[in-house]
C-alpha positions in Angstrom: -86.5 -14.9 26.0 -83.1 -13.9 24.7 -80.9 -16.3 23.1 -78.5 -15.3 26.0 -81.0 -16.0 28.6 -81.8 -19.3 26.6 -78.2 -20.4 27.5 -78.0 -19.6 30.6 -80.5 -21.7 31.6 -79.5 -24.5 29.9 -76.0 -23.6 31.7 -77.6 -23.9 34.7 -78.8 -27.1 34.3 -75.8 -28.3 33.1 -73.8 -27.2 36.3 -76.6 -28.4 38.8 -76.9 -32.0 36.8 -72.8 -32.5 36.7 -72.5 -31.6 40.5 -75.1 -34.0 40.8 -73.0 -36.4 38.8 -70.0 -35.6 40.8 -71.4 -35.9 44.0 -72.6 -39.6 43.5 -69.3 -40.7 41.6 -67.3 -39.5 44.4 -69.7 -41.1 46.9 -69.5 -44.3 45.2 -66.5 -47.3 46.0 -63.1 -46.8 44.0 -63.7 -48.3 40.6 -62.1 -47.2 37.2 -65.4 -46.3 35.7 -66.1 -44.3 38.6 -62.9 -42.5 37.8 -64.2 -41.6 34.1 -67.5 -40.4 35.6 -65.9 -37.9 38.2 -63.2 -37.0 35.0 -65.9 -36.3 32.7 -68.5 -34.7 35.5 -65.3 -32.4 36.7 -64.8 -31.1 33.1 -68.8 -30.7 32.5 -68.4 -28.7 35.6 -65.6 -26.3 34.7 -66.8 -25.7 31.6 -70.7 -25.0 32.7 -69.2 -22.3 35.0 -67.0 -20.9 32.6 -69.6 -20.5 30.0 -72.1 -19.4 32.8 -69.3 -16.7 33.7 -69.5 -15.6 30.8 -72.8 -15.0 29.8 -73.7 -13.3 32.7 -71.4 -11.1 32.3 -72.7 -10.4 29.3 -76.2 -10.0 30.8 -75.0 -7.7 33.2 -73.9 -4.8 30.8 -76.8 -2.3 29.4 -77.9 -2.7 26.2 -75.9 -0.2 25.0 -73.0 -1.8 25.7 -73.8 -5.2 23.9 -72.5 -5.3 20.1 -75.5 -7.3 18.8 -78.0 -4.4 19.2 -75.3 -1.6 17.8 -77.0 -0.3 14.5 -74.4 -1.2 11.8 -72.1 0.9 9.9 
């Protein structure tokens, strides 16, 4: 496993566990700690797919095309 592929799954579980998060803090009543926990789940969120974007992206081009397995100069 690739160090890519490594963080991909970790991304993975990061997106499914904060929309896990989300989805229970925005079940729950109106509270002000509920409002930090669907702040900080949100952003955990974002992020995760960013990073996620990312990555595959990065997966997704041959191996030609990646710059860590260019011979150097």
């Amino acid at each position: 496993m690739t160090r890519a592929q490594g963080s991909l799954t970790v991304l993975i579980a990061s997106a499914i566990g904060s929309t896990g998060v989300l989805s229970q803090a925005l079940a729950a009543p109106a509270s002000g700690a509920a409002d930090v926990v669907v702040a900080v789940s949100a952003v955990v969120l974002v992020v995760s797919a960013v990073l996620l974007v990312r990555v595959l992206r990065y997966l997704s081009r041959t191996p030609h095309d990646r710059t860590d397995h260019q011979p150097p100069p």
